[in-house]
VOBA-1610 file (N, C-alpha, C; in pm, whole numbers, padded with zeros to 5 digits, always signed):
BEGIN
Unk+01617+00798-01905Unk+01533+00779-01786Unk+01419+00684-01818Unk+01377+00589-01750Unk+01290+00511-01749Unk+01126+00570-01741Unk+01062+00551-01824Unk+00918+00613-01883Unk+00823+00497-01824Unk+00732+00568-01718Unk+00632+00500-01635Unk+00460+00563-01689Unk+00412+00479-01702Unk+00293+00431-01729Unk+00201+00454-01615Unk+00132+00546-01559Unk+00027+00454-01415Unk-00111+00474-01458Unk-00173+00330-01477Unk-00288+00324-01543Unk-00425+00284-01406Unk-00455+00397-01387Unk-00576+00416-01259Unk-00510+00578-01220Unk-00571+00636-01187Unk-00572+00816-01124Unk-00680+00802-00996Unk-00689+00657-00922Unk-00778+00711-00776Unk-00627+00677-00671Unk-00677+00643-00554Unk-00566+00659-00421Unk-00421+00630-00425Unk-00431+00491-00514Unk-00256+00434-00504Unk-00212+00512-00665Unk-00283+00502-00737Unk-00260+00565-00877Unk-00210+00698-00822Unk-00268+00816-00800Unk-00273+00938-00766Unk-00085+00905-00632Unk-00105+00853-00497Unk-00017+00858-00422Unk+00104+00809-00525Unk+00126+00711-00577Unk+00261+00635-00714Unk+00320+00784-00773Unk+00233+00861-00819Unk+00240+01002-00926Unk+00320+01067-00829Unk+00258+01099-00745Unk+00277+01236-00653Unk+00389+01175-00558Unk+00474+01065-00538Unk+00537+00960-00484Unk+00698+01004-00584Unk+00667+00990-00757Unk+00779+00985-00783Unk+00813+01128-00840Unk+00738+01249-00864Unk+00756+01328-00850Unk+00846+01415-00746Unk+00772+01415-00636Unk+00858+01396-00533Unk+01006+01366-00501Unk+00997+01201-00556Unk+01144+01181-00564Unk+01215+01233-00664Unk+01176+01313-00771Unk+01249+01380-00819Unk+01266+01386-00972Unk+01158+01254-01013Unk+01165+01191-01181Unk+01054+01332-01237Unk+01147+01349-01339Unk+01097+01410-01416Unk+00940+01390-01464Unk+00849+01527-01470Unk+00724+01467-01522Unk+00699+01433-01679Unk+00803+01489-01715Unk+00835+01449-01891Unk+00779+01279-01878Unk+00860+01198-01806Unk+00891+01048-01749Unk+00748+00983-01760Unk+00621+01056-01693Unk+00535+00969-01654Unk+00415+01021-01702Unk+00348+00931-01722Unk+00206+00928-01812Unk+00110+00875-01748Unk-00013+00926-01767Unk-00138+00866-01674Unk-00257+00871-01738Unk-00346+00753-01710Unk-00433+00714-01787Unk-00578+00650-01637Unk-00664+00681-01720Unk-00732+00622-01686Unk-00924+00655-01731Unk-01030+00552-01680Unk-01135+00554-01774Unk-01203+00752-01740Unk-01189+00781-01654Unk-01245+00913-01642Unk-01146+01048-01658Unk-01169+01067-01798Unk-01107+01142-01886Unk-01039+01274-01851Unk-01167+01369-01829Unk-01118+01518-01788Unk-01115+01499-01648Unk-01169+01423-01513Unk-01042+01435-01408Unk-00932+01414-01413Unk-00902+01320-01471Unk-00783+01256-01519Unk-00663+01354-01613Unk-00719+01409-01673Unk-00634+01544-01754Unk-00614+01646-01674Unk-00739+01684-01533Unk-00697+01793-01453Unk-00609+01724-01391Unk-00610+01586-01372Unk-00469+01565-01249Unk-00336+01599-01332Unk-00375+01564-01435Unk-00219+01542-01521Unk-00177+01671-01527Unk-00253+01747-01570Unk-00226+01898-01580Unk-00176+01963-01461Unk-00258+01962-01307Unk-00214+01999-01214Unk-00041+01933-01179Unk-00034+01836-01223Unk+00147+01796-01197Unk+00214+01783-01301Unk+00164+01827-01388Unk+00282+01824-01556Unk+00287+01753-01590Unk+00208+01615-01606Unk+00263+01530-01661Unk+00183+01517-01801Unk+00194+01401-01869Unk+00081+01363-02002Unk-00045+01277-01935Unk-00120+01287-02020Unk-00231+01217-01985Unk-00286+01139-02081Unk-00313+00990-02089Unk-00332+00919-02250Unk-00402+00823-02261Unk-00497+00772-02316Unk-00580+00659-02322Unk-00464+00530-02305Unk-00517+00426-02211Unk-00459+00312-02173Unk-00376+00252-02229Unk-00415+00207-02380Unk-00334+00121-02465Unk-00211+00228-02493Unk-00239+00310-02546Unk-00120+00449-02594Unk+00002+00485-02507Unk-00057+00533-02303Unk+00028+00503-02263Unk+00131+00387-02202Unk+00088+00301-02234Unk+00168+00151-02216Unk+00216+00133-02358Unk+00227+00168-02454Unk+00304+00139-02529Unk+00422+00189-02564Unk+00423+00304-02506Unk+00561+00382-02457Unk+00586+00409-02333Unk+00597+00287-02253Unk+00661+00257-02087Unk+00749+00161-02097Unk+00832+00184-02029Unk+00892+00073-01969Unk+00866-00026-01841Unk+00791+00124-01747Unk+00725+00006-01663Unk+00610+00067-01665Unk+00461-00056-01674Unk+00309-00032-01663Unk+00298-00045-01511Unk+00233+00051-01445Unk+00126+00018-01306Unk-00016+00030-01331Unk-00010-00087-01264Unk-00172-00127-01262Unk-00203-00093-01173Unk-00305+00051-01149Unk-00357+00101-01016Unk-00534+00090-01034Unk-00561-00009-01049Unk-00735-00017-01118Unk-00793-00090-00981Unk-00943-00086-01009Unk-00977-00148-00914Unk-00968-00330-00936Unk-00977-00404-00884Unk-00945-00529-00943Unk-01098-00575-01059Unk-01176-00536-01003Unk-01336-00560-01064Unk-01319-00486-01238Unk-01219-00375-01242Unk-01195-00329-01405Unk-01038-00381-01457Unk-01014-00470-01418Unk-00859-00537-01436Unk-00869-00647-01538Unk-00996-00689-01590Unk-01007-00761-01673Unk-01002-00693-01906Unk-01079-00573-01788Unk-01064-00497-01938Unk-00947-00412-01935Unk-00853-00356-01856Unk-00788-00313-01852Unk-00686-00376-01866Unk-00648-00502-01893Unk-00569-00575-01980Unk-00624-00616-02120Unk-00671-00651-02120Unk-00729-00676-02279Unk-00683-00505-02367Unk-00739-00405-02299Unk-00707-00303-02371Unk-00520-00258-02399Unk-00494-00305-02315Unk-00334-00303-02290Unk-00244-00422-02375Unk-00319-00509-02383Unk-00225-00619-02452Unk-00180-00608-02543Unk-00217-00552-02624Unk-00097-00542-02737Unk-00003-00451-02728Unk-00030-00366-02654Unk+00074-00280-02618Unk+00188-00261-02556Unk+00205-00417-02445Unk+00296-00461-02368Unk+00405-00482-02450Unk+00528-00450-02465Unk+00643-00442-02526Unk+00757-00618-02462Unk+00826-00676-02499Unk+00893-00800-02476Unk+01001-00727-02346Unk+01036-00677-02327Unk+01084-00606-02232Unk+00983-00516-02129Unk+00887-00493-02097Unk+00821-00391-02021Unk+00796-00459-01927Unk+00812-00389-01783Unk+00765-00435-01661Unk+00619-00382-01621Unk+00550-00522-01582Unk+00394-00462-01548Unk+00415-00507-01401Unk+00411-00388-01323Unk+00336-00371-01158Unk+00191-00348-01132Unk+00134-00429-01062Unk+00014-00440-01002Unk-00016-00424-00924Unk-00080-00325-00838Unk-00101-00260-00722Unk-00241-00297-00673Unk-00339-00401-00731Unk-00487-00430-00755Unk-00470-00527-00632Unk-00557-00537-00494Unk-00596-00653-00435Unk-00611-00760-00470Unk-00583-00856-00420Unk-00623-01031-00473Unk-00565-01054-00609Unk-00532-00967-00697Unk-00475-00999-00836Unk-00323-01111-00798Unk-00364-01212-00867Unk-00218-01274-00887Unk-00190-01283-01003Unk-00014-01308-00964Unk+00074-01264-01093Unk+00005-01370-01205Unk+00017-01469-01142Unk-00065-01587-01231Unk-00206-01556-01339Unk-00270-01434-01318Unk-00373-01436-01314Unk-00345-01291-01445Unk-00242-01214-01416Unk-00208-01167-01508Unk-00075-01204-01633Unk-00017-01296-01568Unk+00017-01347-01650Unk-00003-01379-01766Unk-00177-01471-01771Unk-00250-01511-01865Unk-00301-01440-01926Unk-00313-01328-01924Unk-00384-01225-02028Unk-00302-01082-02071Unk-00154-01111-02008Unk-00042-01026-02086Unk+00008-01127-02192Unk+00087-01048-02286Unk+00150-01111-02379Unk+00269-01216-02286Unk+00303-01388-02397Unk+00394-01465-02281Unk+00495-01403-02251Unk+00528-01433-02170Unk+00671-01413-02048Unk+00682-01247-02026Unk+00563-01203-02008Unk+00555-01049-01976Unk+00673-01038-01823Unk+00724-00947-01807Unk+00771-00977-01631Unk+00654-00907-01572Unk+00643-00964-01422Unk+00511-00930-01382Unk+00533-00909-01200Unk+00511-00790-01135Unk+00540-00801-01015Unk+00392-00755-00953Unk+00394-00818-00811Unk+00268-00810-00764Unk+00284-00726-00629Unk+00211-00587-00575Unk+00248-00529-00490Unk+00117-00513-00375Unk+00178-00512-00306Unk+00083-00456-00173Unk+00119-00351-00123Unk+00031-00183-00137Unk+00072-00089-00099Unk-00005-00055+00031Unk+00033+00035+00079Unk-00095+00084+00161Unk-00053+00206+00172Unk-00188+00279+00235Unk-00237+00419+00228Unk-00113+00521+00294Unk-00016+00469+00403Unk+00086+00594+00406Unk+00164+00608+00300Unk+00174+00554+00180Unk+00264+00592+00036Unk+00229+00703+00021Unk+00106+00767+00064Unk+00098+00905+00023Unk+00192+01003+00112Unk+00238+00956+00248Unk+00308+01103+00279Unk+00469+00960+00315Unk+00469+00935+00183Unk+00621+00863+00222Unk+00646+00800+00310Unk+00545+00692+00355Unk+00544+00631+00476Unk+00540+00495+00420Unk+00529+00485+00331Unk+00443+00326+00319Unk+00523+00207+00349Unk+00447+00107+00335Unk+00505-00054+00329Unk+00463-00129+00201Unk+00505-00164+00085Unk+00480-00233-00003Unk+00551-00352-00007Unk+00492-00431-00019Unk+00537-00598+00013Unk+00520-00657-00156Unk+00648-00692-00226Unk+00678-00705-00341Unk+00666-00859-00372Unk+00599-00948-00503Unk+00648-01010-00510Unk+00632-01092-00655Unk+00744-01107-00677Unk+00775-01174-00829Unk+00725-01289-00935Unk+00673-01194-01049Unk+00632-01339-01137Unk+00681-01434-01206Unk+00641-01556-01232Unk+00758-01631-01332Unk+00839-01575-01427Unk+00798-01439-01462Unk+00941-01461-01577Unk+01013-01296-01564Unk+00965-01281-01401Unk+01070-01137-01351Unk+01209-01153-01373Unk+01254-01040-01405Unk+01420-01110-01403Unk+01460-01004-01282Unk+01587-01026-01268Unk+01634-00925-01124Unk+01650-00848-01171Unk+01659-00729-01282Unk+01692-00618-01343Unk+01510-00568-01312Unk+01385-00651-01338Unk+01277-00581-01322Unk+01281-00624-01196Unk+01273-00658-01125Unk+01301-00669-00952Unk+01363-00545-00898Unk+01501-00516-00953Unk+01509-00387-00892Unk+01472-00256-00942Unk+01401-00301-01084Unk+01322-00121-01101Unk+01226-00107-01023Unk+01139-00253-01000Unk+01035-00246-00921Unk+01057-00177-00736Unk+01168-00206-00730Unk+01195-00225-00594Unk+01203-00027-00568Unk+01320-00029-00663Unk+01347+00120-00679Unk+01206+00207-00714Unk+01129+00212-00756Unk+01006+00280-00798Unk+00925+00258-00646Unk+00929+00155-00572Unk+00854+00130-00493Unk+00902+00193-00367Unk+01006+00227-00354Unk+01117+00263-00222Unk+01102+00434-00224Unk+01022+00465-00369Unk+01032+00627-00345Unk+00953+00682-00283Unk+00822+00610-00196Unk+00719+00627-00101Unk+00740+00518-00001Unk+00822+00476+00035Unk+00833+00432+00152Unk+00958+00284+00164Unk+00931+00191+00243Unk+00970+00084+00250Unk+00931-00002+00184Unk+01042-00128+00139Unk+00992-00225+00052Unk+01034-00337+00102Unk+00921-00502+00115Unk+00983-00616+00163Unk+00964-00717+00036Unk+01036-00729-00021Unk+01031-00906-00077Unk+00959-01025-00001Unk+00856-01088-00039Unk+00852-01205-00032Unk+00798-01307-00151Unk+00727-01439-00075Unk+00718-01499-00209Unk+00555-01484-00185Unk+00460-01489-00302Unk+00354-01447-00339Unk+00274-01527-00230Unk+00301-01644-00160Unk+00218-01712-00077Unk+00163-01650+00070Unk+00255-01521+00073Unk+00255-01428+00181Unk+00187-01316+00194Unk+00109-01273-00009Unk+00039-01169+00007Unk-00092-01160+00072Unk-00124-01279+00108Unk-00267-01223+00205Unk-00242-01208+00349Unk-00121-01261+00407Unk-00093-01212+00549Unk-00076-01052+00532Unk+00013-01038+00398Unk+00088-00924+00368Unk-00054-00791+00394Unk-00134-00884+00323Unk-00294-00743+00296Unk-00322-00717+00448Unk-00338-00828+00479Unk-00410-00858+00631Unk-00328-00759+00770Unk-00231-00719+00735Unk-00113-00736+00838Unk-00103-00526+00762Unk-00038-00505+00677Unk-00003-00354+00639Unk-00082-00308+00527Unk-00157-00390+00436Unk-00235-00356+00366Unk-00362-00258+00456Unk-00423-00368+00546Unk-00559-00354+00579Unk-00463-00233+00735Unk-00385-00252+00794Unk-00325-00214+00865Unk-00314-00046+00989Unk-00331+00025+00839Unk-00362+00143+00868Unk-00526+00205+00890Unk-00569+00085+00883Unk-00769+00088+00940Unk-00748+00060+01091Unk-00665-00026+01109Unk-00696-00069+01271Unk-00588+00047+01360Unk-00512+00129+01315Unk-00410+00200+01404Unk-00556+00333+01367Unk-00580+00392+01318Unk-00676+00465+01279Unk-00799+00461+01408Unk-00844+00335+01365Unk-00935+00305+01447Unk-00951+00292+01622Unk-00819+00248+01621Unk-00702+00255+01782Unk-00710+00432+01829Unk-00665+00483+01739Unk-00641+00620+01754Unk-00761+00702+01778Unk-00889+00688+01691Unk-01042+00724+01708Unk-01092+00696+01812Unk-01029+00613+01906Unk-01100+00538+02049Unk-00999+00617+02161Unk-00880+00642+02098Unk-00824+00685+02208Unk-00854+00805+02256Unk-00892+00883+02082Unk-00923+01053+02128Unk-01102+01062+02147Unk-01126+00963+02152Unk-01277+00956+02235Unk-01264+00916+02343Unk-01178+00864+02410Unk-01142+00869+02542Unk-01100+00996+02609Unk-00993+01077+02553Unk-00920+01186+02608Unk-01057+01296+02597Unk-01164+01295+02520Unk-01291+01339+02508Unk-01346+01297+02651Unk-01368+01261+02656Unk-01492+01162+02762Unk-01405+01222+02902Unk-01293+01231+02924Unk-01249+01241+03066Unk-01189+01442+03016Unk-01216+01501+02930Unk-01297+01642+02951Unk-01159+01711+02879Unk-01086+01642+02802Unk-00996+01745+02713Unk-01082+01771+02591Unk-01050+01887+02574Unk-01056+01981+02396Unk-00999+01879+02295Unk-01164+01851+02205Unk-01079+01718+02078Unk-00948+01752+02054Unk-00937+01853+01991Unk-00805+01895+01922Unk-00692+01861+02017Unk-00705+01895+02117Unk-00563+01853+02237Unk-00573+01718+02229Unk-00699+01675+02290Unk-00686+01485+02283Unk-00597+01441+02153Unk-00679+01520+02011Unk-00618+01449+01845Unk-00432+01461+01871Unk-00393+01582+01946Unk-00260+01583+01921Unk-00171+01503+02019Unk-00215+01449+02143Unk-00172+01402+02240Unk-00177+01259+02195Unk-00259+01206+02152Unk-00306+01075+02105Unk-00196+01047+01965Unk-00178+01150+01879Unk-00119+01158+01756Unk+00070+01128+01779Unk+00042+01232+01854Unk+00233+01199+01915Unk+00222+01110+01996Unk+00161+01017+02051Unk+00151+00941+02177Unk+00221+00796+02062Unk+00151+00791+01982Unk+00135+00691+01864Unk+00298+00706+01776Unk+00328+00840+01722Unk+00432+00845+01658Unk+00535+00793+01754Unk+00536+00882+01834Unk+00677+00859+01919Unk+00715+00729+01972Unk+00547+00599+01998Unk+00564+00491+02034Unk+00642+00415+01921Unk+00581+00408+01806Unk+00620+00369+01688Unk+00788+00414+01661Unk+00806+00505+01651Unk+00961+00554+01658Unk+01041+00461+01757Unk+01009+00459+01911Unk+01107+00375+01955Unk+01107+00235+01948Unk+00988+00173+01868Unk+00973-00008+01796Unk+01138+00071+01712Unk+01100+00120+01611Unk+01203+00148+01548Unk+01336+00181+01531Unk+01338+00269+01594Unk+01503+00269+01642Unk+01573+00244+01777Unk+01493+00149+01846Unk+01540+00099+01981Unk+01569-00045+01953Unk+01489-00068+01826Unk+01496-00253+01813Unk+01429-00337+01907Unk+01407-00268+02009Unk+01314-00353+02125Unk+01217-00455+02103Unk+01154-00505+02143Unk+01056-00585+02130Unk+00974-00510+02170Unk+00850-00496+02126Unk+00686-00429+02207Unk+00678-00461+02365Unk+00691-00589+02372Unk+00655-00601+02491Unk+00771-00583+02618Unk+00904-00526+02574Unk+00982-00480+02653Unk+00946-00358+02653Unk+00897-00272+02565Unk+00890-00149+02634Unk+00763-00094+02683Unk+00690-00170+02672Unk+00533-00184+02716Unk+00549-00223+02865Unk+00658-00320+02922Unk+00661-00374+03059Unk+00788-00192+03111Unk+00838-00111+03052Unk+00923-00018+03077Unk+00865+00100+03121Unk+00689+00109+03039Unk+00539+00150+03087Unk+00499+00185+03200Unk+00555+00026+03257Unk+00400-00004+03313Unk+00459-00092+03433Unk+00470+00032+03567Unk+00463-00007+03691Unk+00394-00033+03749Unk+00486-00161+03883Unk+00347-00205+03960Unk+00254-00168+04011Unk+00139-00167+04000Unk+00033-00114+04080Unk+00005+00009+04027Unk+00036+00044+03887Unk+00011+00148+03823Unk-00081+00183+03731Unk-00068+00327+03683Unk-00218+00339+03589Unk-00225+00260+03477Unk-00110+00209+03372Unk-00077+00130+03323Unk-00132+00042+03338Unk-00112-00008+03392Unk-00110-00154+03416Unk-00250-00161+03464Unk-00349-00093+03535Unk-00439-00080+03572Unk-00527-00078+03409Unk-00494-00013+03305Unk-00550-00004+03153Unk-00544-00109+03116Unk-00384-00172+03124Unk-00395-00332+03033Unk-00444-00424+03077Unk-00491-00456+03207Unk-00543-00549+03299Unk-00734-00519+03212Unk-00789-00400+03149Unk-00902-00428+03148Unk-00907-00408+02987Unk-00784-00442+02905Unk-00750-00441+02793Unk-00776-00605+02733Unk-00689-00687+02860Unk-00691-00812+02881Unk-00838-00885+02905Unk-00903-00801+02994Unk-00995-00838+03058Unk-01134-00863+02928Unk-01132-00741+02820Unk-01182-00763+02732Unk-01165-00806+02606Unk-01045-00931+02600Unk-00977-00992+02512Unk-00958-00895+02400Unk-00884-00779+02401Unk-00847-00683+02325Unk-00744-00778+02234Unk-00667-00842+02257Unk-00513-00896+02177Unk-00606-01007+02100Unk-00671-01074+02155Unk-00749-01202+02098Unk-00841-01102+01958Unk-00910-01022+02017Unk-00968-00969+01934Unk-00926-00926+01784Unk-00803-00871+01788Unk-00674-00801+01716Unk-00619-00919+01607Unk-00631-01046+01720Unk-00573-01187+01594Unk-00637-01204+01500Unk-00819-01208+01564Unk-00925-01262+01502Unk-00994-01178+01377Unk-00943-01083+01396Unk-00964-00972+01310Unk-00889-00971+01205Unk-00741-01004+01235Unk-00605-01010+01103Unk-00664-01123+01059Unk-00730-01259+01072Unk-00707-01407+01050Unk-00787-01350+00948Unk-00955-01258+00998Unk-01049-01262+00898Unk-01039-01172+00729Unk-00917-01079+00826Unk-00845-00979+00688Unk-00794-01078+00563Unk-00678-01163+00625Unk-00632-01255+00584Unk-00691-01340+00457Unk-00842-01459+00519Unk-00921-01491+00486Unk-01027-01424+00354Unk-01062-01298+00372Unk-01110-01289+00256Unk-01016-01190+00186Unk-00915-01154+00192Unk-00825-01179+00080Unk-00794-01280-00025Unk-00787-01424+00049Unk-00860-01563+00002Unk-00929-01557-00110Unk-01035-01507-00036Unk-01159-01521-00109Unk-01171-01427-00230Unk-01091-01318-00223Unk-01175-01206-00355Unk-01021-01275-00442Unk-00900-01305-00385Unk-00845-01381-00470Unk-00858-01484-00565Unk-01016-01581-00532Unk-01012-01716-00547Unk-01085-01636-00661Unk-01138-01553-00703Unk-01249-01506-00819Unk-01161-01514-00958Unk-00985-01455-00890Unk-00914-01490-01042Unk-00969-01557-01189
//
């Protein structure tokens, strides 16, 4: 069985653990590290696994995850480098990190994959948008893929896509969140019990999402399936429109987008 490394124990570190557990890998399998010691041993302890200073557990992995913040990714390779094995796959789960960027401070021709997770990996929901470094081969392509598929969905692309990628499902689950916080302050305001609004609003959302999904539809076919003439519908999107809600929604992804850019360009 393939022996995983996850070096960070906060959100994507912690969801990765509790992700392949889940799917079923042995906790013998996986090792976890990171700079704050005895939380870090209660997590390990609470799920069976080992718990090991950085360099130690990467030197017996096959694949390293990099779950750090990007701001400790500088020492957190240096401490790792010698430990990287000519065969070991390093995944990076760090914002703005490019493969390029770790490339240069793993040992040469490390394979190197670069991921974009986001926050539903924790209940098996996620979207991680994968993508490959110069000297990935397709054998670490599909461990990566496979490790990544055990919390959710996985898309390939090429690295020029990870800041739409952040912008778009990274940052993603802030704005449906935020959609959802407005809606059950609405169902508030016109005199339901939060809790009824939270659950009406909650399934209102799943069930929409479900039929994008298994209807294949387009949004805006079943949004016009909504929304009769002269109806309440339509009476909502008319002052949805009215307050450039969709414009708003672009300008917002462009700026997600954008400083992804930017904390990238610090490489």
């Amino acid at each position: 069985m393939t022996r995983v490394a996850i070096l960070g124990a906060g959100v994507m570190g912690g969801a990765v653990l509790s992700a392949l557990l889940r799917s079923g890998r042995p906790p013998a399998d996986i090792v976890l590290s990171d700079r704050m010691v005895e939380p870090t041993r209660e997590l390990a302890q609470q799920h069976g696994v080992v718990s090991a200073p950085a360099a130690e557990a990467a030197q017996h992995a096959d694949i390293v995850v990099l779950a750090v913040k990007p701001q400790d990714m500088p020492d957190l390779l240096a401490t790792i480098h010698a430990s990287i094995g000519t065969e070991t796959l390093v995944i990076s789960v760090a914002a703005g990190i490019s493969t390029e960027y770790l490339e240069n401070r793993l040992p040469a021709n490390t394979g190197v994959v670069r991921v974009m997770p986001n926050t539903p990996a924790q209940v098996d929901q996620g979207m991680s948008i994968l993508s490959a470094g110069r000297h990935c081969t397709p054998k670490h392509l599909a461990q990566a893929e496979e490790l990544l598929a055990t919390f959710g969905r996985v898309l390939i692309l090429d690295e020029k896509h990870q800041h739409a990628a952040t912008a778009i499902s990274g940052s993603g689950p802030a704005y449906i969140f935020y959609v959802t916080e407005a809606m059950i302050e609405a169902g508030v305001l016109l005199g339901l019990p939060r809790q009824t609004a939270t659950e009406m609003v909650v399934q209102t959302l799943y069930g929409a999402a479900t039929m994008i999904r298994e209807t294949g539809e387009h949004p805006s076919i079943l949004r016009e399936q909504v929304s009769s003439p002269g109806g309440t519908s339509v009476a909502a999107l008319r002052q949805l429109e009215d307050h450039k809600v969709r414009a708003a929604f672009l300008t917002a992804i462009e700026a997600a987008a954008r400083r992804s850019q930017e904390l990238s360009e610090g490489d």
